[in-house]
N, C-alpha and C positions, 0 to 999 in steps of 0.2 A: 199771281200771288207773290207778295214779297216775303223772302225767308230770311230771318237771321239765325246764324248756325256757329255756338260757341264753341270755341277747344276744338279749333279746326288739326291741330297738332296733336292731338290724343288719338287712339287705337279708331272709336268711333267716329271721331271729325274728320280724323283723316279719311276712312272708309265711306263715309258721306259725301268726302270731297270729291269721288271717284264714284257715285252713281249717276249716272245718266237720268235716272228714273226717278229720281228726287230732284238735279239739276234742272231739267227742262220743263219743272212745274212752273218756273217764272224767277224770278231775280233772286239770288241766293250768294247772301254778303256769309261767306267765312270770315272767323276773326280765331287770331291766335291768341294766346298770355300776352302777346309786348304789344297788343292790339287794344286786349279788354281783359282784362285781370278782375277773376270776382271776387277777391279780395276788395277791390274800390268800388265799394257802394255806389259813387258819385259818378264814376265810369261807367256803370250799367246805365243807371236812370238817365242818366245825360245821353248816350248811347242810343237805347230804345226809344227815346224823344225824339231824338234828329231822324232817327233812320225810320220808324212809324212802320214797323216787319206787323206785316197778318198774322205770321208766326213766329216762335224764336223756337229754335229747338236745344237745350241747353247739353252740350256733348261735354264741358269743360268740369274738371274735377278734381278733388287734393284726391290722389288713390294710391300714396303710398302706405300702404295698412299697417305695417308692422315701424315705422317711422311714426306716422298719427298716435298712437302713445306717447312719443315724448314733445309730439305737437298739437297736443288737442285744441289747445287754441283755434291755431291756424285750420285744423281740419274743419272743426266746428264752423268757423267762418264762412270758408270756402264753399264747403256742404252742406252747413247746416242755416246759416243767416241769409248766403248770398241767393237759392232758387227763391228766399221768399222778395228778397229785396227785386228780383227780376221778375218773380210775377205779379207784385205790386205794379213794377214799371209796364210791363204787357196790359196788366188790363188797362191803366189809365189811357192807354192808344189803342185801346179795342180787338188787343191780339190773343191769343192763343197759345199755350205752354207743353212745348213736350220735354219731359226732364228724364234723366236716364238716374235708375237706384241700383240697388244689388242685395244678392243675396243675404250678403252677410247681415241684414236687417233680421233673422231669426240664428238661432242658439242653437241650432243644429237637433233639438231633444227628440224633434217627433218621427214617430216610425211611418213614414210613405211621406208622399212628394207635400212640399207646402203650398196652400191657397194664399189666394188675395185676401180672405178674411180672416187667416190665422193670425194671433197675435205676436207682433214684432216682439222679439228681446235681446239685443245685439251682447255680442260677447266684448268687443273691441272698441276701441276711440273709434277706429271709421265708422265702425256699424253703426253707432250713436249718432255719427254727425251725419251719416248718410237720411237715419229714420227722422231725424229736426225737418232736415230740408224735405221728407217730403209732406212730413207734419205742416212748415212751413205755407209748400207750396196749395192745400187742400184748404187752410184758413184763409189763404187771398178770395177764393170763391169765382176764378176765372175760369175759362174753359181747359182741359189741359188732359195730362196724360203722362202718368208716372211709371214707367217700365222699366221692371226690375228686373238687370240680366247677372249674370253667373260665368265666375271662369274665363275672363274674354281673351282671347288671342288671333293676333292674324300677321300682315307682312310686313307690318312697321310697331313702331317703338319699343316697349319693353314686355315683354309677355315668357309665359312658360313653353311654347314653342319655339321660338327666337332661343332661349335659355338653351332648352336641350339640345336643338342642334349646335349652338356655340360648344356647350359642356361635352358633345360628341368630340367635337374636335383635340381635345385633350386628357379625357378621362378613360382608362378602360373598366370602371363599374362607377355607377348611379345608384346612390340610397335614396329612395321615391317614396314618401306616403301614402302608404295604400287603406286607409282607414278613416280619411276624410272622401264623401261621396260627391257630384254634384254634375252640372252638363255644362263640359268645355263650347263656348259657345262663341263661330268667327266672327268678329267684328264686321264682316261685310253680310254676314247672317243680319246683325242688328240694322244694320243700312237698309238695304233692301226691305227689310218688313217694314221699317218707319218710312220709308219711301210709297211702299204699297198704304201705309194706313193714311198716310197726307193726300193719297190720290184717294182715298175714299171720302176723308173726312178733310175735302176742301174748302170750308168755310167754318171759321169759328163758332157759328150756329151750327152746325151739325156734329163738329168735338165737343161741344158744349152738351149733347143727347148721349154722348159715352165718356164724360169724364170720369177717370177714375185711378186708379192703380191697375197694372198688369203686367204678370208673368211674361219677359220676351226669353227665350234659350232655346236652346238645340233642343229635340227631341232625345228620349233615354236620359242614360248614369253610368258614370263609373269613377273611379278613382285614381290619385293624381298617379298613380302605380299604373294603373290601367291605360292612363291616355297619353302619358310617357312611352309604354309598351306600344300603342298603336304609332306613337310617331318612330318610334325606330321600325315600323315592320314597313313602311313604304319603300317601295322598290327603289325611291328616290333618294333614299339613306345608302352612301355607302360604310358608315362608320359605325359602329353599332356597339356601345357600350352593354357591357354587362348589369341587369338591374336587379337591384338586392332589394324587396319587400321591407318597409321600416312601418314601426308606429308612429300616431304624431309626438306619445313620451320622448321617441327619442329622436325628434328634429324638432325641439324647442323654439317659438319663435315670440319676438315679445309681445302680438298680439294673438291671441285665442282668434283659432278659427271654428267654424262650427262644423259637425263631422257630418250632418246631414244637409246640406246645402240644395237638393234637390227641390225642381220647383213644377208645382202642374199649370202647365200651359193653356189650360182647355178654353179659360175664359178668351187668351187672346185671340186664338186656334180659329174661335166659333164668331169672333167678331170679323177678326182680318185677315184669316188663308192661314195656311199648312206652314208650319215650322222643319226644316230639314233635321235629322235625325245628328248629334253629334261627328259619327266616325264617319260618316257622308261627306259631312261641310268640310272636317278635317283634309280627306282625303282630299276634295279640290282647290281647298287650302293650299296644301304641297305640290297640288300638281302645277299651281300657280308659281308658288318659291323654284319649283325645277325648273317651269317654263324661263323664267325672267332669269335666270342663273344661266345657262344653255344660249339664251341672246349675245 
């Protein structure tokens, strides 16, 4: 199988770069921003022509949420124009789409975890430009697979783990949001399941018999209070800031997020294997960041 795998630099790409279990399906071209920018229309189509991937997995993304307000444009583009312009390009070379979404696609309003068939209604410019692209991607009519993950953090780029332990390093208390809910979910959690579901669904005729939307995250919930709380309780913390419970009134930020973010996993659960539980992945999360620290 030939794979192409965008935003090899993102939290996701990167953690794809580093599977084994995705790698050794067959030829698998990473591309960065200064590689393949989905801003440039003519870069993608051009792109998928020469290279002729079975599959493209698109990992590349605008995700700065609270910035995408005063860039709608650009997020719109990025998220919302560019998966349909690349799954135009995929089908015309008879490939295969797996696109990654996110939670922030619902408003947070409903009491218990959301479905794939709940109705979308984003609070934020991202959520917007997020729900285009996969509106987008579902009107090209390729084979494909839109997974919507929640919270992501892992050993590289920019996340709320990386944060907290920097923020350890100089703060003796943390005001933390504990009224927004949803499932911290490791970047190498995402790898690995998209890794498992490519080993199932090897040929674009058989993605083609489960395209759809699906739920990828950690198993459970809790809040950014709660999952703050669990990263300072690893034995592997020695600095341990004091945490003061906030509402989100009073960590204003210029995009609305939604308080209920939780998501039920069962469809993808029941198609492609068991999701690990949040404070599980977490923990071997860290014990990854200790290990490599300790080297």
């Amino acid at each position: 199988m030939n794979i192409l795998i965008t935003g090899r630099n993102g939290q996701v790409g990167h953690a794809l770069s580093q599977t084994p279990s995705l790698t050794n399906l067959g030829t698998c071209v990473f591309l960065d921003r200064s590689q393949l920018d989905l801003a440039d229309f003519d870069a993608l189509r051009n792109t998928v022509k020469n290279l002729r991937p079975d599959l493209i997995i698109n990992a590349a993304a605008y995700t700065a949420v609270d910035q995408a307000e005063s860039e709608d444009t650009l997020a719109h583009r990025i998220n919302g124009e560019a998966p349909g312009v690349l799954a135009e390009a995929a089908k015309a070379v008879g490939a295969a789409l797996i696109h990654y979404s996110t939670d922030y696609v619902f408003d947070g309003s409903k009491q218990g975890a959301w479905t794939e068939t709940d109705q979308p209604s984003p609070l934020s410019a991202y959520g917007r430009s997020k729900l285009v692209g996969e509106q987008a991607i579902a009107a090209v009519g390729l084979p494909h697979l839109i997974l919507r993950t929640s919270w992501v953090y892992g050993l590289y780029g920019k996340n709320f783990l990386l944060t907290m332990q920097r923020l350890a390093q100089t703060r003796d208390e943390l005001s933390i949001v504990a009224d927004q809910f949803g499932a911290p979910t490791w970047s190498q959690t995402i790898a690995d399941a998209t890794a498992a579901t490519v080993r199932q669904l090897n040929e674009p005729a058989q993605l083609a018999e489960h395209s759809g939307i699906y739920h990828l995250c950690a198993g459970g919930q809790t809040s950014w209070h709660g999952f703050a709380q669990k990263i300072f309780d690893h034995p592997a913390m020695i600095q341990r800031p004091r945490l003061k419970a906030i509402t989100t009134a009073e960590y204003p930020t210029p995009a609305a997020r939604p308080k209920n973010s939780v998501m039920n996993t069962e469809k993808f659960r029941s198609q492609f294997g068991e999701l690990p539980q949040w404070d599980e992945a977490l923990r071997q999360c860290q014990q990854q960041l200790s290990d490599v620290a300790q080297r």
